[in-house]
Biopython code that builds the backbone (N, CA, C, O; Angstrom):
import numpy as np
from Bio.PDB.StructureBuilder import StructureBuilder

atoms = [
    (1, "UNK", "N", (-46.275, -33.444, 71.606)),
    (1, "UNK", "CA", (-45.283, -33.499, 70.556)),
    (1, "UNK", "C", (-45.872, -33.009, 69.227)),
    (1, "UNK", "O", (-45.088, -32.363, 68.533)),
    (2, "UNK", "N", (-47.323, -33.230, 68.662)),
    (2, "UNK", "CA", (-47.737, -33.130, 67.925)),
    (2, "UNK", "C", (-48.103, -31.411, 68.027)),
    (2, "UNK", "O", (-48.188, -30.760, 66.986)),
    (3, "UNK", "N", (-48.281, -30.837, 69.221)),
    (3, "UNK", "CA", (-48.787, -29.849, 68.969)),
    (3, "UNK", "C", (-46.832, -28.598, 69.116)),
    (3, "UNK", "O", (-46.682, -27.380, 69.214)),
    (4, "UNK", "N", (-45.906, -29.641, 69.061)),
    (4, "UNK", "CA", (-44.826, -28.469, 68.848)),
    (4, "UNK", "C", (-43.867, -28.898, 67.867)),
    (4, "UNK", "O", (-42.727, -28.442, 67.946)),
    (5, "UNK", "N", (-44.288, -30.053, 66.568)),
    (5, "UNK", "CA", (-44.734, -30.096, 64.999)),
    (5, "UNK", "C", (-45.267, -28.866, 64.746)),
    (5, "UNK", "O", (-44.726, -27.770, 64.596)),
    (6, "UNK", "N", (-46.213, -29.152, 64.724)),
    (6, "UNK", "CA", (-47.073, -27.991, 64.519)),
    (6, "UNK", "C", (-46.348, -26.273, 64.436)),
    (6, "UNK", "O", (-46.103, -25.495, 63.514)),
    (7, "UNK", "N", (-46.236, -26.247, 65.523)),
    (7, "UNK", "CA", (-46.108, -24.693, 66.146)),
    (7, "UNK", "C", (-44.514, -24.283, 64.990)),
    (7, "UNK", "O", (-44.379, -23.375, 64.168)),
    (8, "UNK", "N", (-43.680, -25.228, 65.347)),
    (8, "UNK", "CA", (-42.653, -25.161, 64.665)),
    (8, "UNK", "C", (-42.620, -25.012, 62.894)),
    (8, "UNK", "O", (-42.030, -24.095, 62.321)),
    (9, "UNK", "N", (-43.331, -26.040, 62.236)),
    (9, "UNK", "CA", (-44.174, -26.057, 61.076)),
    (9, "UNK", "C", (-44.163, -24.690, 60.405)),
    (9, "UNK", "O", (-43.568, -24.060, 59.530)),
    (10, "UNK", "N", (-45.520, -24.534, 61.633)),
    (10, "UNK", "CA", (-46.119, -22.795, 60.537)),
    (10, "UNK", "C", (-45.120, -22.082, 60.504)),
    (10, "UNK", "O", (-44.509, -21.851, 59.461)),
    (11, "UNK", "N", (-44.649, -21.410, 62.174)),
    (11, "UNK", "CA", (-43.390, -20.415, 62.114)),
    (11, "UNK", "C", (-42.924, -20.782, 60.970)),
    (11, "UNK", "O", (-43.373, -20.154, 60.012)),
    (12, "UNK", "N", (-42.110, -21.657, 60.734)),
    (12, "UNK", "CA", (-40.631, -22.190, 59.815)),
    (12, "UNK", "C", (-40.978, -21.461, 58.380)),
    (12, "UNK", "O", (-40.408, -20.525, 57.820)),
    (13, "UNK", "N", (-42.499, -22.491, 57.870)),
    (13, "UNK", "CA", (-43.384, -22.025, 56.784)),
    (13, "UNK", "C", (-43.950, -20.821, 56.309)),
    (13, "UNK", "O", (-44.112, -20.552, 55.119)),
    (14, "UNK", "N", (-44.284, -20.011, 57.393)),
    (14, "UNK", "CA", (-44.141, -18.660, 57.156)),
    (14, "UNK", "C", (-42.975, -17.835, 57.024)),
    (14, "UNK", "O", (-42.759, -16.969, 56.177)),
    (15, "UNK", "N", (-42.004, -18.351, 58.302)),
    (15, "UNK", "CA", (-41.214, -17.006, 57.811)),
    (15, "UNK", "C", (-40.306, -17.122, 56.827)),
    (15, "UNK", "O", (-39.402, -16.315, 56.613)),
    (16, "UNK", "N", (-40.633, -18.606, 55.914)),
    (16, "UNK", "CA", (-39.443, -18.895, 54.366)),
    (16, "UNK", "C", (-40.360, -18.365, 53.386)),
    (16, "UNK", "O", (-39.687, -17.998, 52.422)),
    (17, "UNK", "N", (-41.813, -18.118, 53.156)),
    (17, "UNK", "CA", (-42.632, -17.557, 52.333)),
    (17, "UNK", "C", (-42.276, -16.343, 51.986)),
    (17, "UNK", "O", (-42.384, -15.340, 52.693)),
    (18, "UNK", "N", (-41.696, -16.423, 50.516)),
    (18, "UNK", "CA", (-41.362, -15.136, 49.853)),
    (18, "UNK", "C", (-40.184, -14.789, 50.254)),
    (18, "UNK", "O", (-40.369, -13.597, 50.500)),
    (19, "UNK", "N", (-38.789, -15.065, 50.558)),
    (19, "UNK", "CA", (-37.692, -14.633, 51.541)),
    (19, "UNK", "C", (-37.036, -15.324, 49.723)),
    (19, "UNK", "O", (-37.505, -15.709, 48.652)),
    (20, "UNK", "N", (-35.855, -15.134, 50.318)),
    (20, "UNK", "CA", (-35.138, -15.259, 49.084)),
    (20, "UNK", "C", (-34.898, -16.121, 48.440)),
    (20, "UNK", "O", (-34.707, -16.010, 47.229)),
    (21, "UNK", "N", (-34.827, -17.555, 49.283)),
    (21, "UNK", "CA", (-34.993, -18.732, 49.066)),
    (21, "UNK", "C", (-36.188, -19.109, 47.994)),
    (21, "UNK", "O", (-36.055, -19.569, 46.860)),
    (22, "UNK", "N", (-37.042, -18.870, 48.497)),
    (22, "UNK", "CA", (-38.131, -18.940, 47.819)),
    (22, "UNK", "C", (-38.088, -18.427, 46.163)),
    (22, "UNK", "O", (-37.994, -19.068, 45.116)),
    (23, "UNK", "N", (-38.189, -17.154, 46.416)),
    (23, "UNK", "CA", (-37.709, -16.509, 45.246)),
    (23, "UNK", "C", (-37.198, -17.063, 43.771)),
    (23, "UNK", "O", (-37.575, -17.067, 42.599)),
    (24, "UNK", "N", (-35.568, -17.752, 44.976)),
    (24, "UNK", "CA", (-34.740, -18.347, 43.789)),
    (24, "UNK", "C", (-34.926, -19.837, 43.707)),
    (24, "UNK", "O", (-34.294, -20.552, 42.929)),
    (25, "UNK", "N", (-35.482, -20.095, 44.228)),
    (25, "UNK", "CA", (-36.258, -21.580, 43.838)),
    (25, "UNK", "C", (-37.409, -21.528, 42.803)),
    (25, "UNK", "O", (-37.586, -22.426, 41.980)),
    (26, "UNK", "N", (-38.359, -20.160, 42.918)),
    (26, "UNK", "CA", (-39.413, -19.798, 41.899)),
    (26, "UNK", "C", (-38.687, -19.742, 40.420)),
    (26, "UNK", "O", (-39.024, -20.389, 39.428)),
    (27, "UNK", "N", (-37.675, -18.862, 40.525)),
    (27, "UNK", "CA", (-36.378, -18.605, 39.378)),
    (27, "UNK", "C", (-36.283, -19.782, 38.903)),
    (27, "UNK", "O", (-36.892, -19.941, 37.845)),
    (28, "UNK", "N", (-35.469, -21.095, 39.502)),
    (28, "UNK", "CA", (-34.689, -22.242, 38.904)),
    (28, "UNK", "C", (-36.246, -22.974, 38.300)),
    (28, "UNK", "O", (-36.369, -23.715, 37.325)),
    (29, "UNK", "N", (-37.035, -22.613, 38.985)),
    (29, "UNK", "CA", (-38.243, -23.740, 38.481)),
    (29, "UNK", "C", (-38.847, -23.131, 36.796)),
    (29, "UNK", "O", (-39.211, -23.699, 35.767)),
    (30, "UNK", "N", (-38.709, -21.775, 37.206)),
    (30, "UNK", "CA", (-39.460, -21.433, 35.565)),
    (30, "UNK", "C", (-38.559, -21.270, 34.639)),
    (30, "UNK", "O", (-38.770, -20.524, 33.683)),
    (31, "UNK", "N", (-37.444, -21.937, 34.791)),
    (31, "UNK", "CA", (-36.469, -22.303, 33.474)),
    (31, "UNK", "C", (-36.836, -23.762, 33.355)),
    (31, "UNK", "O", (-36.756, -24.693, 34.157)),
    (32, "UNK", "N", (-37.496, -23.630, 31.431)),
    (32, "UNK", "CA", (-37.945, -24.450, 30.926)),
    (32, "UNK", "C", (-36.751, -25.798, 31.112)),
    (32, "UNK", "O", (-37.216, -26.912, 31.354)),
    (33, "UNK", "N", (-35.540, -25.668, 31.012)),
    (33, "UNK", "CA", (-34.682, -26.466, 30.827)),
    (33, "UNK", "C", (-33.915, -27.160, 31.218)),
    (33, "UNK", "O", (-32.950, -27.790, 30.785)),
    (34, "UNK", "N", (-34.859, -26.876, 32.914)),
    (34, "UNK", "CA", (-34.325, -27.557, 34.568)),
    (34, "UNK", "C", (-35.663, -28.322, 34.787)),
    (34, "UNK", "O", (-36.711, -27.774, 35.130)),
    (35, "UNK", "N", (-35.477, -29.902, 34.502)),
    (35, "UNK", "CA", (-36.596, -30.521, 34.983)),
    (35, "UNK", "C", (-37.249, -29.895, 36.374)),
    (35, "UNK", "O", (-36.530, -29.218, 37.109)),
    (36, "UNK", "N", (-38.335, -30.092, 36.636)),
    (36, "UNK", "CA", (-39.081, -29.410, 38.574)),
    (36, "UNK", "C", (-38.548, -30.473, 39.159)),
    (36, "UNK", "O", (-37.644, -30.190, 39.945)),
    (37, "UNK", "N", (-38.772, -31.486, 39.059)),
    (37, "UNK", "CA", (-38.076, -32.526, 40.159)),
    (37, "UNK", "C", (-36.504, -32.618, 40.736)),
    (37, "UNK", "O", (-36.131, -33.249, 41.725)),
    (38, "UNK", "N", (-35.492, -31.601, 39.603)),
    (38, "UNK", "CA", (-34.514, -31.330, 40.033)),
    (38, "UNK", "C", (-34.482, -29.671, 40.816)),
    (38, "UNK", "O", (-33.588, -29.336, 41.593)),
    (39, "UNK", "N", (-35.540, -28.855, 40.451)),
    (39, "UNK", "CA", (-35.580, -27.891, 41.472)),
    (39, "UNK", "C", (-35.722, -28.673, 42.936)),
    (39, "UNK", "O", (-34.906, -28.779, 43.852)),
    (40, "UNK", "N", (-37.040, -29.165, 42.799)),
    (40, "UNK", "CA", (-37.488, -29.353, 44.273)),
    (40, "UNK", "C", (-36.349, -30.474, 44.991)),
    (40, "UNK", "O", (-35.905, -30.164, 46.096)),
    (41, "UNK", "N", (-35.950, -31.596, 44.437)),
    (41, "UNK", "CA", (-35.156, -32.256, 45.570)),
    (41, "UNK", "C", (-33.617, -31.535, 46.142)),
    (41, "UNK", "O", (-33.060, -31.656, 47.233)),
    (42, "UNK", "N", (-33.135, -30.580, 44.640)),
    (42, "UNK", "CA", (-31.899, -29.500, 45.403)),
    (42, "UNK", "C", (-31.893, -28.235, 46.594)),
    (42, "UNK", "O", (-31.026, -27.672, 47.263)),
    (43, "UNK", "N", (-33.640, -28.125, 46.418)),
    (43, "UNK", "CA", (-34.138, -27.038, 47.190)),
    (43, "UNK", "C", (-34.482, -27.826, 48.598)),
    (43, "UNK", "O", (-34.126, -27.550, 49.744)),
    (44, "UNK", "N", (-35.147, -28.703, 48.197)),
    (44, "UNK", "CA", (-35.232, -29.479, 49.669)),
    (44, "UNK", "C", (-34.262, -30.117, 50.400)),
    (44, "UNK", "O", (-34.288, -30.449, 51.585)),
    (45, "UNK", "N", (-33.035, -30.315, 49.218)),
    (45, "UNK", "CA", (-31.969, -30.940, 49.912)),
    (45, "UNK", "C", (-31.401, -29.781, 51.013)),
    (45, "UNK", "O", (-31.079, -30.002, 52.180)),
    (46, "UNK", "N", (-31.373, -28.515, 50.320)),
    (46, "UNK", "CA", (-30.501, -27.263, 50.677)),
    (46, "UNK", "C", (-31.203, -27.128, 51.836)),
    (46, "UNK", "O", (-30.575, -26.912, 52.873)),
    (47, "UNK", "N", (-32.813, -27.247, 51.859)),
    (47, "UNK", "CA", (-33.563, -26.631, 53.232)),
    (47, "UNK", "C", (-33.152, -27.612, 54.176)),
    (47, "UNK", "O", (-32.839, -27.362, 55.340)),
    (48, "UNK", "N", (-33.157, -28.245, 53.874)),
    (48, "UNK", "CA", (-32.891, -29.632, 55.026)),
    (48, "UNK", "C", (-31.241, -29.512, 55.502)),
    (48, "UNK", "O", (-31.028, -29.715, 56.697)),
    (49, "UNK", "N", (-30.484, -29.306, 54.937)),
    (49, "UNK", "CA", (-28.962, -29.614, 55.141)),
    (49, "UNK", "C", (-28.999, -27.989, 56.017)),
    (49, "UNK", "O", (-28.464, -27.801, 57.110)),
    (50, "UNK", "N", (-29.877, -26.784, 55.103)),
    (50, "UNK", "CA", (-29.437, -25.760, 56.511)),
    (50, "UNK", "C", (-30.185, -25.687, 57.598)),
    (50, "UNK", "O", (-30.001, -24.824, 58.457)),
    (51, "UNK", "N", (-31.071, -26.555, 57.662)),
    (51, "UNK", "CA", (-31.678, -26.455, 59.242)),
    (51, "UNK", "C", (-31.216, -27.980, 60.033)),
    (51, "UNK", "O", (-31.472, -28.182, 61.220)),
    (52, "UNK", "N", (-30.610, -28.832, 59.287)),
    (52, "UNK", "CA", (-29.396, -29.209, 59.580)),
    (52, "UNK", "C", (-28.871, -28.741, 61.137)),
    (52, "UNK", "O", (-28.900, -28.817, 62.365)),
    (53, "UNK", "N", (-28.343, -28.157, 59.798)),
    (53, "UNK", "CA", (-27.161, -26.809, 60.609)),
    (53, "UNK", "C", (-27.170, -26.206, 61.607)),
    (53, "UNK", "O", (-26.251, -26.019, 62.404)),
    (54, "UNK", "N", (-28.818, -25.663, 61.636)),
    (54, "UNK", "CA", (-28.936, -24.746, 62.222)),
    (54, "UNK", "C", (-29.658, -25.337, 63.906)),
    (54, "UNK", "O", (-29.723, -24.700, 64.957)),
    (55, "UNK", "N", (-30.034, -26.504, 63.664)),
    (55, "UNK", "CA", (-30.178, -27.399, 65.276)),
    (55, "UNK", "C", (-29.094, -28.017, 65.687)),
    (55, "UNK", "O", (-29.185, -28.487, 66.822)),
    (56, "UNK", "N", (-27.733, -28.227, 64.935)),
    (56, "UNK", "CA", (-26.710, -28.777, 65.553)),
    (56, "UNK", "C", (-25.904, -26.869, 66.406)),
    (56, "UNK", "O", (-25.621, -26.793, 67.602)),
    (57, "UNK", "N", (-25.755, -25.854, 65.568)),
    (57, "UNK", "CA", (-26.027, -24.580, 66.280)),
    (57, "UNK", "C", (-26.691, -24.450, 67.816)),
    (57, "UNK", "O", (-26.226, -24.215, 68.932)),
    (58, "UNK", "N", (-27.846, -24.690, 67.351)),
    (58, "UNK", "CA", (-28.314, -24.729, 68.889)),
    (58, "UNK", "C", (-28.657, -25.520, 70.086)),
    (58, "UNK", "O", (-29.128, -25.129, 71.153)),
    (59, "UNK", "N", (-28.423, -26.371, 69.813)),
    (59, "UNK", "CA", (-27.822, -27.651, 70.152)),
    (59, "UNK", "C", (-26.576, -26.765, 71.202)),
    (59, "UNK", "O", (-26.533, -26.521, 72.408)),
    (60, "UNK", "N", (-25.898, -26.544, 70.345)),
    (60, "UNK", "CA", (-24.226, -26.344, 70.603)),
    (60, "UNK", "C", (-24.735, -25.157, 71.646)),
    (60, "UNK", "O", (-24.467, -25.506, 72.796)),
    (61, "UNK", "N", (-25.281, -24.068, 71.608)),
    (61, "UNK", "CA", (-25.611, -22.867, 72.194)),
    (61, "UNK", "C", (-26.591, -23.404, 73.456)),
    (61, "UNK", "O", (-26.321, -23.032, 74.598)),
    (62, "UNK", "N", (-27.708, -24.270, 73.212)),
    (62, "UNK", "CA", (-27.819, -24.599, 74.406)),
    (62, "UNK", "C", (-27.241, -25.195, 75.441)),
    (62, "UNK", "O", (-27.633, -24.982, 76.588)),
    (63, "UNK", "N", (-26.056, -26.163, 75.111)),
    (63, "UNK", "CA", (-25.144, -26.609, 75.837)),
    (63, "UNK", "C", (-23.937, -25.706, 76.406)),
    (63, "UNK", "O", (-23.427, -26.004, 77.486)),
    (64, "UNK", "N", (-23.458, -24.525, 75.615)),
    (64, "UNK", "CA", (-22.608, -24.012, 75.915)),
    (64, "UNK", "C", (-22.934, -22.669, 76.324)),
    (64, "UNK", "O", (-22.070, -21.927, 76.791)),
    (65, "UNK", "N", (-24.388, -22.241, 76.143)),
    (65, "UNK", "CA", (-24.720, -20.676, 76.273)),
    (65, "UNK", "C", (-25.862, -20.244, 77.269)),
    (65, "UNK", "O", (-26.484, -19.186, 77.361)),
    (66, "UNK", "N", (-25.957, -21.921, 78.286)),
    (66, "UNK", "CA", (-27.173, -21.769, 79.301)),
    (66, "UNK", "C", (-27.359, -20.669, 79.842)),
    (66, "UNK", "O", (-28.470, -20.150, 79.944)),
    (67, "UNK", "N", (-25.809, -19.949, 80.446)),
    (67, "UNK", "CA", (-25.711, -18.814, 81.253)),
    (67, "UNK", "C", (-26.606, -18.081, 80.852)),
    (67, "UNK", "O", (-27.614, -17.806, 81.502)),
    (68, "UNK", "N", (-26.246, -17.534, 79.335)),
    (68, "UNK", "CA", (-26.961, -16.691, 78.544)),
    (68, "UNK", "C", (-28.690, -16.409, 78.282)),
    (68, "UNK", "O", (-28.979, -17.441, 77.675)),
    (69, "UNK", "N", (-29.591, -15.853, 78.359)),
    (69, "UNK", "CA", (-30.795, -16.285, 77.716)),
    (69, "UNK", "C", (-30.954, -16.371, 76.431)),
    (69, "UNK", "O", (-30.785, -15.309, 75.831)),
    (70, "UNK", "N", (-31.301, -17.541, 75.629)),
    (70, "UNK", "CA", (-30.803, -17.955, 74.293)),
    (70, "UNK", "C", (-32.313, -16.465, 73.438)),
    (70, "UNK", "O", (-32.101, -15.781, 72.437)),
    (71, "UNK", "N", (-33.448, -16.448, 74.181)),
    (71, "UNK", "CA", (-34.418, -15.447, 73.098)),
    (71, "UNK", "C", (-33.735, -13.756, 73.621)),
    (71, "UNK", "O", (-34.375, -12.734, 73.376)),
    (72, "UNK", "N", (-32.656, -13.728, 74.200)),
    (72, "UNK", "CA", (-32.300, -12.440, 74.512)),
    (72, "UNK", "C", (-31.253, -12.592, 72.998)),
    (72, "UNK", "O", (-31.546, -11.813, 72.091)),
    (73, "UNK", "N", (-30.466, -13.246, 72.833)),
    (73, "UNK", "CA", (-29.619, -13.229, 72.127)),
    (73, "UNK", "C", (-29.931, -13.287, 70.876)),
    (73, "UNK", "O", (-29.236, -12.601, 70.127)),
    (74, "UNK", "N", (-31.516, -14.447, 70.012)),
    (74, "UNK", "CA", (-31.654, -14.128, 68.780)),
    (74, "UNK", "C", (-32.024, -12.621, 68.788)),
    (74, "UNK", "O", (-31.397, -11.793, 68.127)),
    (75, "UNK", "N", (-33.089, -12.318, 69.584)),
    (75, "UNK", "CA", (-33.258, -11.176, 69.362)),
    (75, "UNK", "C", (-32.217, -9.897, 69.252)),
    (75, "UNK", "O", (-32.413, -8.986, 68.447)),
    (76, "UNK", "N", (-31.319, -9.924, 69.970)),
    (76, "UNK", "CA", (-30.275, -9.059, 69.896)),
    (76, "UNK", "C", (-29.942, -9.203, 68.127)),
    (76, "UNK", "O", (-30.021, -8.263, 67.336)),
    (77, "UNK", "N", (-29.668, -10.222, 67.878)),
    (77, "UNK", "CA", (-28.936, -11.026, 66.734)),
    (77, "UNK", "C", (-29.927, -10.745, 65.389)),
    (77, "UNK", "O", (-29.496, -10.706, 64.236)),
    (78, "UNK", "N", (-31.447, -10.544, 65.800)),
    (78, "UNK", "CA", (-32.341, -9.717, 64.446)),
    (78, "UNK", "C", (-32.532, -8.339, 64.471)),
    (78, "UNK", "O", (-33.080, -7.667, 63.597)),
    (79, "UNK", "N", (-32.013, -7.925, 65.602)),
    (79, "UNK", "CA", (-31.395, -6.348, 65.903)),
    (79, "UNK", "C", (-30.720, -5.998, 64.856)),
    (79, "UNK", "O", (-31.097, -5.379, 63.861)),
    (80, "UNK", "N", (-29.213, -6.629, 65.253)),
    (80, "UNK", "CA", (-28.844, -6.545, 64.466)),
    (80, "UNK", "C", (-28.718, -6.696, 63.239)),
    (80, "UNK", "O", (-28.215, -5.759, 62.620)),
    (81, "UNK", "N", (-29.098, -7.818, 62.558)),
    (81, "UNK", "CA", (-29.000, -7.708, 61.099)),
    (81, "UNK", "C", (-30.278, -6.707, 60.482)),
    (81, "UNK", "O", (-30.380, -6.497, 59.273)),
    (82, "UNK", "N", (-30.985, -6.277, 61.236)),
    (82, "UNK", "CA", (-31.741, -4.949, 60.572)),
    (82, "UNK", "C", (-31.425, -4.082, 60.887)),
    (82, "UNK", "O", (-32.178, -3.191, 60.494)),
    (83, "UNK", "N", (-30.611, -3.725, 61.473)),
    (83, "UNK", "CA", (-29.687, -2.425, 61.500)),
    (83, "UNK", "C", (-28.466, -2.834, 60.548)),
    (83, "UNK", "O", (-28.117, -1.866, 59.873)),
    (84, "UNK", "N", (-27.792, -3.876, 60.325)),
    (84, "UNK", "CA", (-27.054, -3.580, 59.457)),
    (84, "UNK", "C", (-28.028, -3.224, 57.717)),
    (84, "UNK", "O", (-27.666, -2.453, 56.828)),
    (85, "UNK", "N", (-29.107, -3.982, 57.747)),
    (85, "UNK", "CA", (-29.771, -3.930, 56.460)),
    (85, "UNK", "C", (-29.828, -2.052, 56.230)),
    (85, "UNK", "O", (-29.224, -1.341, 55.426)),
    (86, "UNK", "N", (-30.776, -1.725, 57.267)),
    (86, "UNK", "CA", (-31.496, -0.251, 57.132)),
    (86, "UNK", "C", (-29.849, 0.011, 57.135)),
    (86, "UNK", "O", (-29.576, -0.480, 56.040)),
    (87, "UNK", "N", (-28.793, 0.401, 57.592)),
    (87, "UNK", "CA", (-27.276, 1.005, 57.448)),
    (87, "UNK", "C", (-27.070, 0.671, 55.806)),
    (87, "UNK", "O", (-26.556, 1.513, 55.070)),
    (88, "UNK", "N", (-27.450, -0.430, 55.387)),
    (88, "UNK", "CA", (-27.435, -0.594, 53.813)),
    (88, "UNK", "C", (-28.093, 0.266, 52.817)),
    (88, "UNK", "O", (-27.653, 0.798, 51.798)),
    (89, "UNK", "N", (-29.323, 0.270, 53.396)),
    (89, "UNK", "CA", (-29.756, 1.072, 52.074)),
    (89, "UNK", "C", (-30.068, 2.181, 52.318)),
    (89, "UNK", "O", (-30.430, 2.941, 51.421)),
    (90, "UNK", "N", (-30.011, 2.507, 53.453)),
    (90, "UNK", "CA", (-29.598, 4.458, 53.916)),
    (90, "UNK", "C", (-27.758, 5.026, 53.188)),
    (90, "UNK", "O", (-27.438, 6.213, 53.130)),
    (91, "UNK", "N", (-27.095, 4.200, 52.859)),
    (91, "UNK", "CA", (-25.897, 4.223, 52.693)),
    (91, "UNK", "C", (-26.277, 4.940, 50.837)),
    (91, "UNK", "O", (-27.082, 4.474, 50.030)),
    (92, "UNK", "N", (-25.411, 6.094, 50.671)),
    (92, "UNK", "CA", (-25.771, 6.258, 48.934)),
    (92, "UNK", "C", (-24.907, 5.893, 48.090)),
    (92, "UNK", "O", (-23.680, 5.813, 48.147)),
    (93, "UNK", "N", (-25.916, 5.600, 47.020)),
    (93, "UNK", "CA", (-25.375, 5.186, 46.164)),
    (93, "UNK", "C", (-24.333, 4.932, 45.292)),
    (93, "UNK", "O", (-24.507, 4.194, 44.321)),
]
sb = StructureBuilder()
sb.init_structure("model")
sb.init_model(0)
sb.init_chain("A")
sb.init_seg("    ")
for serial, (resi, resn, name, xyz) in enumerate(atoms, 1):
    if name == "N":
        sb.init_residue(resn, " ", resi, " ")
    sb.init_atom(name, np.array(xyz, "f"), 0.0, 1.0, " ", f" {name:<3s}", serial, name[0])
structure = sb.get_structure()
């Protein structure tokens, strides 16, 4: 159990490093005129409420999408949203 803490952990931790989230949490914090303790518990509230989300999701997908292979489908699913991205900014101006 401890070692899929872990595993889960870093992934999670890495792949929110520098992503946009991040970003705009860096933003709300270096305004002098937003205590940090109200960055961090809205930011942690937000991280928490969307991964939330995002295990009652799969949750739901493992129950309803066994047929399916669930790493065929994210992957399809980061296919796609980098093809829609690269379709974005190949698109002119």
């Amino acid at each position: 159990m401890t070692s899929a803490f872990l595993t889960i952990f870093i992934t999670i931790f890495l792949a929110e490093s520098g992503d946009k989230t991040q970003i705009a949490t860096v933003l709300f914090a270096a305004d002098d005129d937003r205590p940090k303790w109200l960055v961090f518990a809205a930011a942690s509230a937000a991280l928490i409420a969307s991964s939330a989300a995002a295990v009652l999701l799969g949750a739901a997908a493992d129950r309803y999408l066994t047929a399916l292979p669930l790493k065929l489908l994210a992957g399809l699913g980061f296919i796609a949203i980098g093809g829609l991205l690269i379709a974005e900014h190949m698109r002119p101006a």
